[in-house]
VOGU-3710 file (C-alpha; in Angstrom, 3 decimals, decimal comma):
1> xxxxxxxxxx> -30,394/-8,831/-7,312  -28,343/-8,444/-4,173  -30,826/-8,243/-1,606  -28,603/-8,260/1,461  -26,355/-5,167/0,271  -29,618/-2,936/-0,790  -30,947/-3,641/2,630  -28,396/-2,478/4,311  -28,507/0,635/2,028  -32,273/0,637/3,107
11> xxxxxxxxxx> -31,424/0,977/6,980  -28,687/3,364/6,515  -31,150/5,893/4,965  -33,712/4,867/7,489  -30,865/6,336/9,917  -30,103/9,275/7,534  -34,231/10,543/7,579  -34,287/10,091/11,315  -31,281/12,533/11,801  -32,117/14,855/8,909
21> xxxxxxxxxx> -29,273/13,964/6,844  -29,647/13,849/2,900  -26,120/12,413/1,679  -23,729/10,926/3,903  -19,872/9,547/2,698  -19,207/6,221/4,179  -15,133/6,335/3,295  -12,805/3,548/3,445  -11,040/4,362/6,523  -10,618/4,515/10,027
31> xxxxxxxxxx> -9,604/6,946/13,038  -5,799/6,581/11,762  -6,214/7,437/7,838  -5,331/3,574/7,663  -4,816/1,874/3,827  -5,907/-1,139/5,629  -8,526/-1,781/8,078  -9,343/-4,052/10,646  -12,828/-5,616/10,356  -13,720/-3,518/13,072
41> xxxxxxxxxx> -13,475/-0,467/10,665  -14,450/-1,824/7,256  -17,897/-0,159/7,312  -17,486/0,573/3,269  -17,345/-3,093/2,644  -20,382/-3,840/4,805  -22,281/-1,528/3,260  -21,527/-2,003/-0,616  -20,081/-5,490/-0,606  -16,908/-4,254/-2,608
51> xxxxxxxxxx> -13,779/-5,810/-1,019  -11,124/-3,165/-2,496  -8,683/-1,112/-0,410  -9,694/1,964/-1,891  -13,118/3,686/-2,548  -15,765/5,690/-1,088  -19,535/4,742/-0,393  -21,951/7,868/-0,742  -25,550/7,554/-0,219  -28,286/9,772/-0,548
61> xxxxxxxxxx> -32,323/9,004/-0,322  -32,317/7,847/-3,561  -28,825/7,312/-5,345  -26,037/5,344/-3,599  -22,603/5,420/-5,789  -18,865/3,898/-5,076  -15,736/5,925/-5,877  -12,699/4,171/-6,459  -9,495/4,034/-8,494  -8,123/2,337/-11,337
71> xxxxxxxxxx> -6,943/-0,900/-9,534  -10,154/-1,536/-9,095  -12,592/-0,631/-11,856  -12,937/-4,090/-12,975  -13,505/-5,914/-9,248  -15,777/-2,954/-8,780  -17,898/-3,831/-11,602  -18,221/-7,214/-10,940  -18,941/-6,946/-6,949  -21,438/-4,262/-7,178
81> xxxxxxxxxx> -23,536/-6,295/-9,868  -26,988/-7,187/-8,658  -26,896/-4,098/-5,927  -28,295/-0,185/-6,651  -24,755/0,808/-6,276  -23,493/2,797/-9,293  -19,573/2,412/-9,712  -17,639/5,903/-10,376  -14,719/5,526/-12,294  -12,203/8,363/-9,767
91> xxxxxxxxxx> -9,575/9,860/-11,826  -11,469/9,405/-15,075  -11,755/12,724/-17,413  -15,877/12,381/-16,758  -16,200/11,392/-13,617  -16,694/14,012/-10,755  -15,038/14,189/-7,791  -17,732/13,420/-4,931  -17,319/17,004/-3,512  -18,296/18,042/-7,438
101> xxxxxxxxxx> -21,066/15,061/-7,268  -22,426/16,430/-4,006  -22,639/20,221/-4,796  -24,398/19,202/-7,847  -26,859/16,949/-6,518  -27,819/18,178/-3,482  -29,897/21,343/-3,030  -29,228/24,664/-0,410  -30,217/24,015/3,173  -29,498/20,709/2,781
111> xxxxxxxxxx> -27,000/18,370/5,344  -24,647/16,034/4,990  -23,676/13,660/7,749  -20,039/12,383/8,079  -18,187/10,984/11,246  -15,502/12,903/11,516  -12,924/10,561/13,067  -12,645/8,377/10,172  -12,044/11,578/7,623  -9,137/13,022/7,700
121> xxxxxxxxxx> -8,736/17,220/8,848  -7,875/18,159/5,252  -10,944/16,150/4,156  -13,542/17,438/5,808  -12,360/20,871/5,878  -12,415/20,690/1,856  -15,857/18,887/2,358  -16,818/21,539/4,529  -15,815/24,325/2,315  -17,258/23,053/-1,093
131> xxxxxxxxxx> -20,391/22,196/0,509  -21,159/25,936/2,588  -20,000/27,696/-1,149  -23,598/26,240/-2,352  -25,434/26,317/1,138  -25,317/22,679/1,995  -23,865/22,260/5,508  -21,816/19,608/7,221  -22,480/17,102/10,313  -19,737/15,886/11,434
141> xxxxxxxxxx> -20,901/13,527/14,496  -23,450/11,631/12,105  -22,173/7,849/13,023  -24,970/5,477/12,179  -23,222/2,266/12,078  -23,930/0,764/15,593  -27,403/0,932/14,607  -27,152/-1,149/11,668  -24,166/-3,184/12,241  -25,296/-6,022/14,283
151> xxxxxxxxxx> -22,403/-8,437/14,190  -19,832/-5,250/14,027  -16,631/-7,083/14,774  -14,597/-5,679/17,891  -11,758/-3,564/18,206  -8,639/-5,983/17,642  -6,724/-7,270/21,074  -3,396/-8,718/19,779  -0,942/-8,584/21,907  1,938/-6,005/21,103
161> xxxxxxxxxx> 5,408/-7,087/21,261  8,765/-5,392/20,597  10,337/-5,277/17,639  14,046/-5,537/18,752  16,870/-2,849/18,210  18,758/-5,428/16,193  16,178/-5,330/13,623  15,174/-1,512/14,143  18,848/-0,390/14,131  17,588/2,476/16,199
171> xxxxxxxxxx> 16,106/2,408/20,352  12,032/4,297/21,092  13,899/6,602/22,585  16,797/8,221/20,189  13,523/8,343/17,985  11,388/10,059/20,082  13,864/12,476/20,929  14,564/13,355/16,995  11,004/13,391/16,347  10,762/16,210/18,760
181> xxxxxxxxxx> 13,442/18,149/17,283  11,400/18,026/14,277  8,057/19,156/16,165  10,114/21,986/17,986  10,890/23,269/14,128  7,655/23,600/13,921  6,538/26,073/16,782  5,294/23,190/18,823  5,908/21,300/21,643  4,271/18,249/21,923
191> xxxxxxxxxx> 2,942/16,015/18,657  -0,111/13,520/18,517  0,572/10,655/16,372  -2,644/8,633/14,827  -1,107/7,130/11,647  -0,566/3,471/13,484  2,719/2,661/11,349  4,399/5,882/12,549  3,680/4,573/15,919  4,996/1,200/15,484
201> xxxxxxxxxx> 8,009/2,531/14,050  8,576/5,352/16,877  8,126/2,720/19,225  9,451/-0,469/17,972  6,560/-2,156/18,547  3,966/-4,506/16,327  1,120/-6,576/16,604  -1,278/-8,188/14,429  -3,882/-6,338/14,498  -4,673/-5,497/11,138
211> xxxxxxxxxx> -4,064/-8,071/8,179  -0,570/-7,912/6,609  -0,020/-5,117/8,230  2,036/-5,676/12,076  0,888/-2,746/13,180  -0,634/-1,944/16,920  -4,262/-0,125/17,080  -3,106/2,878/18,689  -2,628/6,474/19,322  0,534/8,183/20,878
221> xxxxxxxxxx> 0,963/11,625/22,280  4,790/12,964/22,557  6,012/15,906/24,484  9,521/16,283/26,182  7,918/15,470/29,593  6,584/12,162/28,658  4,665/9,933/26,286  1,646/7,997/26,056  0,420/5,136/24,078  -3,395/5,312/24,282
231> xxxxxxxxxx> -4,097/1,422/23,596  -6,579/-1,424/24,577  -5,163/-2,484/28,134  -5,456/-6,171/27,044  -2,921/-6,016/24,912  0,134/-4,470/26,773  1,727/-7,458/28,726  4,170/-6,944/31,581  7,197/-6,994/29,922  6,196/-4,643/26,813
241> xxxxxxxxxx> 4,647/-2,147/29,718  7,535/-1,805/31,154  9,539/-1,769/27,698  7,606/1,263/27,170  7,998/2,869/30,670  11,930/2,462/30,143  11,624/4,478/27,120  9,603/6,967/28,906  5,947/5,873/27,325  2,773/5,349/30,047
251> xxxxxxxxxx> -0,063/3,489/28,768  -3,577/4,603/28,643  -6,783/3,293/27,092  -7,708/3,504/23,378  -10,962/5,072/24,095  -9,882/7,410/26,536  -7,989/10,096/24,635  -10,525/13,003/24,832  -10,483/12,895/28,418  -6,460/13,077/27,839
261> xxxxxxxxxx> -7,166/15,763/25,501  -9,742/17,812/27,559  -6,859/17,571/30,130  -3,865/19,683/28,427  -3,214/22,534/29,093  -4,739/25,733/26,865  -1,521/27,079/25,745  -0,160/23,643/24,763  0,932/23,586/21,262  0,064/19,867/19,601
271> xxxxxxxxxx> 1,797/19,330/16,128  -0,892/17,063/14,163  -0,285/15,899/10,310  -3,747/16,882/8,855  -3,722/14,407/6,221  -3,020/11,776/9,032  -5,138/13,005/11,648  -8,661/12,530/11,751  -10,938/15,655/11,876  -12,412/14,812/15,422
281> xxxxxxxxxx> -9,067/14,278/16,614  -8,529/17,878/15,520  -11,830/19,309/16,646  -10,832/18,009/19,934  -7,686/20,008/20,415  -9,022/22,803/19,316  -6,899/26,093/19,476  -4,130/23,585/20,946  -3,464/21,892/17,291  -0,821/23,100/15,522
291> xxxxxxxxxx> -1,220/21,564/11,803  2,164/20,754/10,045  4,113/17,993/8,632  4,720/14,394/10,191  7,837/13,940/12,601  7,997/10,375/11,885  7,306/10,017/8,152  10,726/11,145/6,612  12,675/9,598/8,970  10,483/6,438/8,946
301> xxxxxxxxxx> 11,229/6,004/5,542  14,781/6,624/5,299  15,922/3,353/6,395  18,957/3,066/8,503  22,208/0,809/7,779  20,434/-1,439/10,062  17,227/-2,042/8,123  18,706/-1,900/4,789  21,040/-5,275/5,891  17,682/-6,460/6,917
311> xxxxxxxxxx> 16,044/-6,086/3,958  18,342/-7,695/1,626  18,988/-10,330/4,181  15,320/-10,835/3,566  15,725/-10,345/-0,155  17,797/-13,097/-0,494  15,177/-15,515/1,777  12,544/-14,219/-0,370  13,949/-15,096/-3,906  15,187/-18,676/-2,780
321> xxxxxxxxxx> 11,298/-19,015/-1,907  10,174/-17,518/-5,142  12,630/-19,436/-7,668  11,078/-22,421/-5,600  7,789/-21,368/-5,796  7,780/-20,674/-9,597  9,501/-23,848/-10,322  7,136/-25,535/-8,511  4,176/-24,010/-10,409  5,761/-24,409/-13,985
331> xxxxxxxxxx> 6,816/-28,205/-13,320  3,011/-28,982/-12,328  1,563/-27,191/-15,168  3,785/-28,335/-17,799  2,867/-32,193/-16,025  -1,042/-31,441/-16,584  -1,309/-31,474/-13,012  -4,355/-29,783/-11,956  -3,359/-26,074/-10,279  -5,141/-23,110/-9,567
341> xxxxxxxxxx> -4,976/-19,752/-8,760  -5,696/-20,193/-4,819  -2,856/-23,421/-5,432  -0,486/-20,405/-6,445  -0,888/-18,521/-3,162  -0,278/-21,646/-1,225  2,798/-22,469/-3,120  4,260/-18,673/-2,083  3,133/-18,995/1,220  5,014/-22,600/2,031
351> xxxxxxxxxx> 8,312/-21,661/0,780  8,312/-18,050/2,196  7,318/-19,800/5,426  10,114/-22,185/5,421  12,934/-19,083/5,734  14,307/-17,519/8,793  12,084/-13,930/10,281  9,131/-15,221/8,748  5,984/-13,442/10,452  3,092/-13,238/7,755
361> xxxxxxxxxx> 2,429/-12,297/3,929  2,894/-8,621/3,438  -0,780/-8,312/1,114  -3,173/-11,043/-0,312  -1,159/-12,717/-3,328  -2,336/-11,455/-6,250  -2,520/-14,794/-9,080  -4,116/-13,554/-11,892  -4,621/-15,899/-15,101  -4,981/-14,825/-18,330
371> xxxxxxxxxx> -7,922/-12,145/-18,170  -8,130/-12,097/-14,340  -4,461/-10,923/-14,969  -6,308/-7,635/-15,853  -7,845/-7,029/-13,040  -5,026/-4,997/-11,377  -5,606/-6,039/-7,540  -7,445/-9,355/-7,892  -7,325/-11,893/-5,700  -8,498/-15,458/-6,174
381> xxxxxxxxxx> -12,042/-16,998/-3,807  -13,384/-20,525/-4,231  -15,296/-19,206/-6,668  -13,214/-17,342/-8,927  -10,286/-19,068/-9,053  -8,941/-20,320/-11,991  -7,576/-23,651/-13,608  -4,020/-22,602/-14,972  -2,833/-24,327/-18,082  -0,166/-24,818/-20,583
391> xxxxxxxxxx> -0,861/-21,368/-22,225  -1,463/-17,718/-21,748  0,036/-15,403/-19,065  0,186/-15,569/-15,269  0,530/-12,567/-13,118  1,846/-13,156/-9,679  2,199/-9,902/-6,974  3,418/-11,210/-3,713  5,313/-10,372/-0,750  6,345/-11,001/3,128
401> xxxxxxxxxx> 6,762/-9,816/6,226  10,103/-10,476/7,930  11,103/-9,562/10,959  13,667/-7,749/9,451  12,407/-6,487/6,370  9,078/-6,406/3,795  9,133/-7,469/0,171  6,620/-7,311/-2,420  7,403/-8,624/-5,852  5,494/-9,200/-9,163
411> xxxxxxxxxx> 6,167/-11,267/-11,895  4,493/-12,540/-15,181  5,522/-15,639/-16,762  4,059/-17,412/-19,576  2,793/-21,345/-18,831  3,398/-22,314/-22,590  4,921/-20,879/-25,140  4,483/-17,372/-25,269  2,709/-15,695/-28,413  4,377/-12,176/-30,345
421> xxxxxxxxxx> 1,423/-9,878/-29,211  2,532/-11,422/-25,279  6,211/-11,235/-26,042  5,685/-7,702/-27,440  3,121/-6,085/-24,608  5,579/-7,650/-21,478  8,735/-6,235/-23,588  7,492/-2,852/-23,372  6,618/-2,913/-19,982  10,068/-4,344/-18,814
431> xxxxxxxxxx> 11,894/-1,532/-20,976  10,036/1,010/-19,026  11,156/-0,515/-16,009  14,754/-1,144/-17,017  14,717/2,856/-17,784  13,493/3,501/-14,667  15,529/1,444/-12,745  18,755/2,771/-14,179  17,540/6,114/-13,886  19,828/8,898/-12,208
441> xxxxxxxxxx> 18,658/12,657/-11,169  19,663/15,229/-8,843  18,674/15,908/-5,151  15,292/17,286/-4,977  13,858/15,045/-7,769  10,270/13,887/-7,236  8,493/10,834/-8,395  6,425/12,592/-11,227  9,646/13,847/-12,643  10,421/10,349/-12,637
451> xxxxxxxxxx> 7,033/8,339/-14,020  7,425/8,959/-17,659  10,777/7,174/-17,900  8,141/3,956/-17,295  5,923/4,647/-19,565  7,253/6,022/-22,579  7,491/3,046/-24,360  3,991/2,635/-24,133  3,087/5,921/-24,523  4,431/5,801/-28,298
461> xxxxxxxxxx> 1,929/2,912/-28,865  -0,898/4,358/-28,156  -0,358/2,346/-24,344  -0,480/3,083/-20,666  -2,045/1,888/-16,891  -3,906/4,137/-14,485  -2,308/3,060/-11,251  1,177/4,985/-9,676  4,875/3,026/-11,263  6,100/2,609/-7,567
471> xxxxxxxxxx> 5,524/3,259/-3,446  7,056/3,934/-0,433  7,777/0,256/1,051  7,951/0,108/5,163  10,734/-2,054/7,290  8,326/-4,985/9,074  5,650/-2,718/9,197  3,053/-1,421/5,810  3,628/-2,647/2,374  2,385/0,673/0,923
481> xxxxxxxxxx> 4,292/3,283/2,547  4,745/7,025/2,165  5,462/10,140/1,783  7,579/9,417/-1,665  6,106/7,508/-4,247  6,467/7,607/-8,467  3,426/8,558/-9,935  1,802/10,570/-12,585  0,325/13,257/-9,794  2,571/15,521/-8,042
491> xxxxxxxxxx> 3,481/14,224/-4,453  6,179/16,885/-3,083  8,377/14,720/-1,314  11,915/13,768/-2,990  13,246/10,423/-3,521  16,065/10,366/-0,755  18,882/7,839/0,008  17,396/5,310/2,391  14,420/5,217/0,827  13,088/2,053/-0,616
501> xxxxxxxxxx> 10,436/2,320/-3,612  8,556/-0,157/-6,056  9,001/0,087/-9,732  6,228/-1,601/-11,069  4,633/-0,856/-14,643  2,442/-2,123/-16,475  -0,511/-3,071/-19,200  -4,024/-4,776/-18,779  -6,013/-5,704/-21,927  -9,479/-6,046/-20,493
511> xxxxxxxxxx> -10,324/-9,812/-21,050  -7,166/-10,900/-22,549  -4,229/-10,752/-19,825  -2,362/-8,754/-17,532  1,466/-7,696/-17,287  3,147/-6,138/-14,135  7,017/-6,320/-13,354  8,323/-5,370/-10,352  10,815/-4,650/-8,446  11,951/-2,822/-4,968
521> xxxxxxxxxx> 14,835/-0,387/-5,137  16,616/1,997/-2,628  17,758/5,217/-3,452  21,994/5,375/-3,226  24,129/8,258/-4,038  25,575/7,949/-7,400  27,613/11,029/-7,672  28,622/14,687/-6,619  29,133/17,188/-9,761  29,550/21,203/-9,640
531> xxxxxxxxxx> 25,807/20,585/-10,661  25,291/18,880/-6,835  24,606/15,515/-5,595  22,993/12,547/-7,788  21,009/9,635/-6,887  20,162/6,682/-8,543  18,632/3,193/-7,851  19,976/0,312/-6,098  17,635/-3,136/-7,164  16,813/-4,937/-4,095
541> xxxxxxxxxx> 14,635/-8,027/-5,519  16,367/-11,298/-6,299  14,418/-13,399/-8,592  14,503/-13,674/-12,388  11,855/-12,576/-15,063  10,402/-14,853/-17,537  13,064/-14,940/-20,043  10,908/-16,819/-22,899  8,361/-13,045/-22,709  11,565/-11,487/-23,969
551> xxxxxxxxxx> 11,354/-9,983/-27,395  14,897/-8,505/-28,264  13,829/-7,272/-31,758  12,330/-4,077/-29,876  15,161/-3,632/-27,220  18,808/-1,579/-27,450  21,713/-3,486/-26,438  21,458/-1,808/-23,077  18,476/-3,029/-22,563  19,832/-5,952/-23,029
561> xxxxxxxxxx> 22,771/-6,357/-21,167  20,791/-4,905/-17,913  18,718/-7,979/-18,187  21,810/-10,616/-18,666  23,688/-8,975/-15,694  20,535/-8,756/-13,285  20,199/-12,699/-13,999  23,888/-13,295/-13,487  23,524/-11,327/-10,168  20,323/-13,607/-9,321
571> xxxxxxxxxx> 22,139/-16,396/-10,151  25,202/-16,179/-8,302  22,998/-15,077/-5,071  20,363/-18,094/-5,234  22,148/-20,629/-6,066  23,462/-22,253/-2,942  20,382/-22,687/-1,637  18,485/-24,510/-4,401  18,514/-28,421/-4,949  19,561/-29,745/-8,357
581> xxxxxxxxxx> 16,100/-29,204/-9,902  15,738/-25,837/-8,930  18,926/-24,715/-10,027  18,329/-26,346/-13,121  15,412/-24,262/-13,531  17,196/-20,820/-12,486  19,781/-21,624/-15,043  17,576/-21,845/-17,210  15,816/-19,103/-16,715  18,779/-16,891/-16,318
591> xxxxxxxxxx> 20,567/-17,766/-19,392  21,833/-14,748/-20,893  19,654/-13,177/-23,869  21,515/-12,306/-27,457  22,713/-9,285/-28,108  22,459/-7,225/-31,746  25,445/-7,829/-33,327  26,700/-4,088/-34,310  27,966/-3,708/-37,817  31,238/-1,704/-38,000
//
């Protein structure tokens, strides 16, 4: 029994009778519709003790139930054991969406509290709307966390410093200026901006204030007659204030934007991305907000000449570390030397460290051995961490922030020799990636269009994964990144040139191991027909897969030959900056696989 997570469930209802409330939604998120969170925000993991970037905490008086995705079913599982906390599987056939869950289980005249700056406008307007069709209605200034959060961590104060026009390719102010051509289109005049990577981009600024993640806790307001950064004081040094103040930006503090607000004038029309914005933000503006889409997340995403030299700059930096890295690990298991799964994160982390632009690791490394493998975003403690040995699979998703550039990478390799069923399960993963990769379409195409090309091959055996085949990547800034991404739901923006994306299937056999091969691509032109233009994918990542997992029995001679000239490209990039062992091993490891000799 896990005493210390029902107790807190205990004082939150003790909160929730004192204020009347019957169900409140304690969502994994915080004023700025963040992925990640700093401590300061993660409430959700407080409360339930699950560690996952996604899911949703509701309680009532008597039931208290987690949402989350696929990624996460089986971490769920295990860190919810012992509490009253009943996991809900979310995009399941069965399981209801908490709305659904809510409507059902609550009866009329009934309230639900919420604070409304860490739910999105769209959010609790659908909340809002689902609940007052059955007579339940909404609180939206129900915050009871001060009250049972002791030890609540503070707000972060890293410093913010500028992320240089060399890297950027593009000065605060050229993108401020287009921004606001895009919030003109829109009937407005001025834009606030919550989503803290669309500030650090507009800006060309970072910090470290959430993990991973060099982003700076933050709002921004934009209008043609000036800016201003609403941030803890403490961070803004001299030089970065006046950085700012150069590029037309005064600084104000974090806490302090509804006096800002309060202070515009009636007839001022704010453009506000409601799926970025947090409801209270929006309450606050009132008749001022005009609801549309983001001026910064198109052109955030289509990366400039600048950034895409970056990024394979820091490509290449990357795949000398992981060629290292995975001879490193293969040479001390195939000793008997004794390496774990934590050993595997230190390993990345050394030889990533040791290139040029280093600034952190772009997620928690993902090592997953044999059955942890399965477990789609696990990540290693002192107590779960495995022994790796001579046998079996081992899943590695990584990545790094450079200064110019983020990478993220997964690869599976076996530690011994590999069995059929391995050879056979990683083989059909990699020819769903190979399809996609080499995919081209026309202008307009959307990742959904896209997703089956990845899992087809699966498909036909009765196979598939729950989570999306790729996402929107960031420059220095968030690993996940938006608006495009390639997934089985519909997401309405179109892959565009610029744009760089993850292609990353895969297959988890609960208990047995997990498979996952990535790669990060950018969109390029491919061609212009009387049928308009075409686009295709340009492979960023530099660093071989496991050749031995190849099974060429089930793969076309295409197939094949993608494979042998990806390694020769690998090769011929990594190899002056290997030592004679290394290179031995990349050789190795990029030795071309046979092709089907075709009968005339």
């Amino acid at each position: 029994m896990n005493t210390t997570i029902n107790e807190r469930i205990d004082a939150l209802r003790r909160q929730m009778k004192a204020a009347g409330i019957a169900a409140t939604i304690i969502p994994q998120a915080d004023p700025h519709m963040s992925e990640y969170l700093s401590n300061h925000w993660q409430a959700r993991r407080m409360l339930s003790g699950f560690t996952g970037s996604a899911g949703d905490l509701v309680v009532t008086l008597d039931y208290a139930l987690l949402w989350t995705d696929s990624r996460y079913f089986l971490q769920a599982a295990q860190q919810l054991e012992g509490t009253e906390i009943r996991l809900m599987k979310d995009g399941l056939p069965d399981t209801p969406s908490i709305n659904d869950w809510l409507t059902a289980n609550l009866t009329a005249g009934s309230v639900v509290g919420i604070n409304g700056m860490v739910f999105s406008t769209v959010a609790a307007a659908d909340l809002e709307m689902a609940l007052n069709a059955n007579g339940i209605a909404l609180n939206t200034s129900f915050d009871p966390l001060d009250a049972i959060w002791s030890d609540r961590p503070a707000l972060p104060e890293s410093e913010v410093f500028v992320h240089e026009e060399k890297y950027a390719g593009k000065s605060a102010s050229q993108k401020i200026a287009d921004a606001l051509a895009r919030v003109r289109a829109q009937h407005a005049s001025s834009a606030f901006i919550s989503a803290l990577d669309e500030i650090a981009w507009l800006l060309n600024i970072r910090s470290r204030d959430v993990k991973y993640n060099p982003v700076v806790t933050a709002f921004l307001y934009i209008s043609a007659t000036g800016s201003t950064l609403f941030v803890d004081p403490v961070k803004i040094t001299p030089a970065v204030k006046a950085y700012l103040k150069s590029h037309g930006v005064e600084c104000q503090p974090y806490t302090s934007i509804g006096t800002f607000i309060k202070k515009l004038p009636e007839n001022e029309k704010v453009l506000v991305e409601a799926a970025r914005t947090a409801s209270g933000v929006t309450k606050m503006l009132g008749n001022r907000a005009v609801t549309g889409t983001s001026a910064v997340a198109i052109a955030k995403a289509c990366k400039n000449d600048v950034q895409i030299a970056g990024v394979k700059a820091a490509m290449l930096r990357d795949g000398v570390a992981m060629v290292k890295s995975l001879c490193e690990i293969k040479h001390e298991v195939t000793a008997g030397k004794h390496i774990t799964e934590l050993d595997v994160a230190e390993i990345l982390r050394k030889y990533r460290s040791q290139g040029d632009f280093y600034f952190d690791e772009s997620f928690g490394t993902i090592a997953g051995y044999q059955e942890h493998g399965a477990i789609v975003h696990y990540e290693a403690d002192e107590k779960s961490s495995s022994d790796l040995h001579p046998e079996g699979l081992l899943l590695i998703d990584s990545g790094a922030q450079y200064l110019d550039g983020t990478t993220d990478i997964t690869r599976t390799i076996a530690l011994g020799k590999p069995t059929a069923d391995e050879r056979r399960d990683f083989t059909l993963v990699m020819k769903g990636h190979i399809a996609l990769g080499t995919a081209v379409f026309p202008e307009g195409t959307v990742g959904a269009q896209l997703d089956a090309l990845a899992r087809q091959f699966l498909w036909k055996e009765g196979l598939s994964y729950l989570h999306g085949t790729g996402h929107g990547v960031g420059h220095f800034l968030n690993v996940h990144e938006g608006p495009q991404s390639v997934r089985l739901n519909y997401v309405p923006t179109p892959l565009q040139p610029g744009m760089i994306t993850s292609n990353e299937p895969g297959l988890y056999r609960e208990g047995i191991h997990g498979i996952r091969c990535e790669n990060l691509v950018l969109t390029v032109p491919a061609m212009t027909t009387e049928f308009g233009n075409f686009y295709k994918f340009e492979t960023l990542t530099l660093c071989p897969f496991d050749r031995a997992l190849f099974d060429t029995e089930i793969m076309n001679n295409q197939e094949i030959e993608w494979v042998n000239e990806y390694h020769a490209r690998v090769r011929a990039a990594l190899t002056p900056f290997l030592d004679r062992e290394e290179l031995q091993w990349l050789n190795e490891n990029t030795e071309p696989l046979p092709l089907h000799k075709i009968e005339l």
